[in-house]
N, C-alpha and C positions, 0 to 999 in steps of 0.2 A: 571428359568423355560424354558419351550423349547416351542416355538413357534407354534400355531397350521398352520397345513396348509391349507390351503383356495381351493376352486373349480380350482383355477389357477395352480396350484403347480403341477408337475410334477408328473406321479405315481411313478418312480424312489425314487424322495427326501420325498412320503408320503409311501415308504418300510421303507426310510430311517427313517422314526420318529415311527414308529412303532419295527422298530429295537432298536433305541435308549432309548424311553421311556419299552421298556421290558429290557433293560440294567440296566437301569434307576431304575426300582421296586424291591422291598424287596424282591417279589416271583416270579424275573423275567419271568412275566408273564403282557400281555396287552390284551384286546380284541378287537376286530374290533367293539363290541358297543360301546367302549369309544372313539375310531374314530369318530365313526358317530355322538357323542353326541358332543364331543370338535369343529370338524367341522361346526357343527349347531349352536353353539353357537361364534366360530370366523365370523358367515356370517352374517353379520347386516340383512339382507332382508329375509324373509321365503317367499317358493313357495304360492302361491297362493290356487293350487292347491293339495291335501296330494297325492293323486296318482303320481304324478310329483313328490312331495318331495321323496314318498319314492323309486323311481325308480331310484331318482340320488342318494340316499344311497346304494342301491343295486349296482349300478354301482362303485360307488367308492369304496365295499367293494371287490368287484367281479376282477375288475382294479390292486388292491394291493393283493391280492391272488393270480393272475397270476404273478406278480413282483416276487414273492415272491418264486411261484414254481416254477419259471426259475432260479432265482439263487440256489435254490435248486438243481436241475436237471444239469446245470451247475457245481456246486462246489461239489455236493457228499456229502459225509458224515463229513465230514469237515467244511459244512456251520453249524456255530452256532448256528441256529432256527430252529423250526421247526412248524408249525402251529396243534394242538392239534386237535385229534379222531376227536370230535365234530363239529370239521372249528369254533371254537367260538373265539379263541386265538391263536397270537403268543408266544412263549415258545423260553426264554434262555436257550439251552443246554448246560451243563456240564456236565465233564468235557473239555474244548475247545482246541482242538491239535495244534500242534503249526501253520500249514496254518490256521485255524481260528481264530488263535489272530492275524493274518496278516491280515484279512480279517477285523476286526476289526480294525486292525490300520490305514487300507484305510477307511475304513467307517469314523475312526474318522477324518482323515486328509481330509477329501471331506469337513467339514465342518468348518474349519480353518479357511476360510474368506467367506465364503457363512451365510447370517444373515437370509437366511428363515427361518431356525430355532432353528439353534444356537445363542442365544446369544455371545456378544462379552467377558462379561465377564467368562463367560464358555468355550468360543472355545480354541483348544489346540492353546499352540502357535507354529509356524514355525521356529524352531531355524535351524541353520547349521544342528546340532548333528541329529533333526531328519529326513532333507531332506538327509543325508547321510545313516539312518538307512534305509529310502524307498525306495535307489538306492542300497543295498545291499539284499533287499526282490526284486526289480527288478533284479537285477542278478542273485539271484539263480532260478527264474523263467526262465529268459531267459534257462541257463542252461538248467533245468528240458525241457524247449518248444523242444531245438536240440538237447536234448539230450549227451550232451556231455558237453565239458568246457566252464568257461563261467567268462569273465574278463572284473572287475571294472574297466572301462581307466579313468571316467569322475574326474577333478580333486576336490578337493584332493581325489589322490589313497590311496588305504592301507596300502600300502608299501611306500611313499612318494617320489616315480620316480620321476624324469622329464618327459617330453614327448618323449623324442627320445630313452631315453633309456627303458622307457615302452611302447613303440611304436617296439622297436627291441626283447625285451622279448616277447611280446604276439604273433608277426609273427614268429617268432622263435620256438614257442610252436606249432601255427597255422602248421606253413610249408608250406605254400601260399602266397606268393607275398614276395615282398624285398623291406624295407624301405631305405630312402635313411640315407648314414652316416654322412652327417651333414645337417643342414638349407639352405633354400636359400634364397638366397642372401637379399632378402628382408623379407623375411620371420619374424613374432614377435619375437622379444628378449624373451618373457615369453610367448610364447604359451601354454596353457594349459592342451586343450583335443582336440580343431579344432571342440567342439560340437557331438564330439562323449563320450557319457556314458558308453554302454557297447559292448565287441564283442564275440561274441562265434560261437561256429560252433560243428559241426557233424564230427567225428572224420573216415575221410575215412580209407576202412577197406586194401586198400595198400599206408595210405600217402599219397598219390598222390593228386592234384589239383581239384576239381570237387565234393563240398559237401557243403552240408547245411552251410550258413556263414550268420549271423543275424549281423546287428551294427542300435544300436538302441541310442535313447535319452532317457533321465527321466525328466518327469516334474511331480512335485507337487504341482503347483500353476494350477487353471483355465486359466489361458493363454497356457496352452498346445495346445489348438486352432491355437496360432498364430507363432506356431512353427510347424520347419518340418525336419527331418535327412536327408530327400532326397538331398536338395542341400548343407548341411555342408558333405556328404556322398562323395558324388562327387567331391568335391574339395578332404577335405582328400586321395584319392586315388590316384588324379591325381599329387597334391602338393609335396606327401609326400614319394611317393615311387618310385623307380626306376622300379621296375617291377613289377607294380600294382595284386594281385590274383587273379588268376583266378576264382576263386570260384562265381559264381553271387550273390552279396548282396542281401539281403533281407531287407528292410530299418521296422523298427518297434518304438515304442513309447511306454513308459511304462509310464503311471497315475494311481490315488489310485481312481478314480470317476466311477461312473453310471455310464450309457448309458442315455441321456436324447433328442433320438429325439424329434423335432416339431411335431405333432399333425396334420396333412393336413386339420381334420376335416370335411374331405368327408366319411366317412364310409371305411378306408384303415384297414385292420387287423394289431393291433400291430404288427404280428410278420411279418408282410412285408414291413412298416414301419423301425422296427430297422434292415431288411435288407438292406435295402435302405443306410440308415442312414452308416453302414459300409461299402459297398462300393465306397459310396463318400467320405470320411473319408481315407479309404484301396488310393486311388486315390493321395491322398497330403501326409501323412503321414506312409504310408506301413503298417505291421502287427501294430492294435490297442491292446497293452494288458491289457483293463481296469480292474476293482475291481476284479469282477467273473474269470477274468485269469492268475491274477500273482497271486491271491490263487493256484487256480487249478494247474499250472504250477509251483509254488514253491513247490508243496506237492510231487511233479516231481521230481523236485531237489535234495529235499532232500533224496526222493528214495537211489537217482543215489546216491549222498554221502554214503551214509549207506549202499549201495551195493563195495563202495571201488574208485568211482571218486574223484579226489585227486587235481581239476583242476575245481573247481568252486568257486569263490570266495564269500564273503558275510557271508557264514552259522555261523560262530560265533558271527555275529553282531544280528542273530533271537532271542535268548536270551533276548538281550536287547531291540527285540522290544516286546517281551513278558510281560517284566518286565513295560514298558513304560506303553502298553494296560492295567495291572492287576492296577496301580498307577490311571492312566487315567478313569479307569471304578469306584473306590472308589471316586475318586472327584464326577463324573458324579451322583453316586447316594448320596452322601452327601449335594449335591448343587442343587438337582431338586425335 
């Protein structure tokens, strides 16, 4: 069973159980009264007051509705849900294109090691195989974001380079800056990636030096918090190349999670609040591409493939998280 969430619980992760439990049902279909009712019953204490009660039901109905049409509004027609005529239910849309089972494969991997409300023995597990499916739905995002190529480095690669030799293929592609031809001197014997995941860039329209160039990280764990591409970014360029690119980085972060600012609790408007929240964030960590934007931006991606881009890597590994999501979604409603 999936955990109800309490007055505490983020509106973020109480999308998220409303997303999940309409996954979750026969007629993938949940309503915002079964919220209110599960809620009221996970709260040992009732208001005092029924006026008060019913105004923080209103509010929490009112709280996840806005969640809800942001990701909507954000993701397009791609977002899996949609909340019915009436506002009485959210609704499983079918059939789900393939950014939507991505969207879902982030929704599920948020909940991995998060016990709000997932239980442990339901949540998926994190093996190798799928933190590399997630870095392959991060690159073709990335992609689809600059619009142009967009290359796996973080190891293992797909092609099972070393570093210096997929270090000289991808600048080589790139045609900005010049890696150096061997280690130095002190340099690791088995370096692997130097903490760079992916790099891609915007395809200048003479070659030349001076164009969108992204090098991001991928995390799939909540510790994405206590990482940052900025300073492995840095070193990488300084370390590794003889004549560093011209292009100016863009330092970026790919995770399958919400947005879950803090709350100020002075009367701050959500949507100034998660402004807030990204620019502090934008500050340590560079472009954030949570849930809502490696959908949108993989549905980019895969554009650009299907228009004749030859130079993005990942796209045959979507399949397979297709397949993962359709596997993962039959557990989910056979066990809840």
């Amino acid at each position: 069973m999936l955990a109800v969430p309490d007055e505490t619980v983020h509106r973020t992760k109480v999308a998220d159980w409303l997303e999940l439990k309409a996954l979750s049902s026969p007629d993938g279909r949940v309503g915002f009264g079964t919220l209110v009712a599960a809620t009221a019953l996970a709260n040992d204490e009732q208001m005092e007051d029924i006026g008060d009660e019913d105004q923080a039901d209103e509010q929490l109905v009112l709280g996840v509705q806005g969640e809800i049409a942001r990701r909507l509004k954000n993701i397009g027609d791609d977002y899996p849900f949609r909340i019915d005529d009436k506002g009485r239910a959210l609704q499983h849309v079918t059939p789900v294109t393939e950014a939507g089972s991505v969207y879902l494969f982030c929704l599920y991997l948020s909940h991995a090691f998060d016990r709000t409300i997932m239980p442990k023995k339901l949540a998926p597990k994190m093996t190798n195989k799928v933190r590399e499916l997630f870095q392959a739905c991060a690159t073709v995002a990335a992609g689809g974001y600059v619009g142009g190529p967009a290359m796996s480095f973080g190891f293992p690669r797909p092609d099972g380079a070393d570093f210096l030799k997929a270090l000289h293929s991808v600048y080589q592609l790139f045609g900005d800056g010049k890696p150096r031809k061997r280690p130095r001197a002190a340099a690791a014997r088995n370096v692997k990636d130097n903490g760079i995941d992916i790099i891609a860039w915007r395809r200048a329209i003479n070659n030349l030096p001076g164009t969108l160039y992204l090098v991001a990280q991928v995390a799939s764990g909540a510790d994405w918090v206590d990482k940052s591409v900025v300073a492995d970014r840095n070193h990488f360029h300084k370390y590794w190349f003889e004549v560093v690119p011209g292009s100016q980085p863009h330092d970026a972060m790919f995770m399958p999670f919400g947005l879950e600012p803090e709350d100020p609790q002075d009367g701050t408007a959500y949507e100034e609040v998660l402004k807030d929240y990204m620019q502090s964030v934008a500050y340590r960590h560079g472009d954030l591409f949570y849930r809502d934007r490696v959908a949108k931006h993989l549905a980019y991606g895969l554009g650009l493939v299907a228009g004749g881009e030859q130079h993005i890597q990942g796209v045959p590994e979507i399949s397979k998280v297709i397949t993962w999501v359709d596997k993962y979604t039959e557990r989910l409603r056979s066990e809840t």
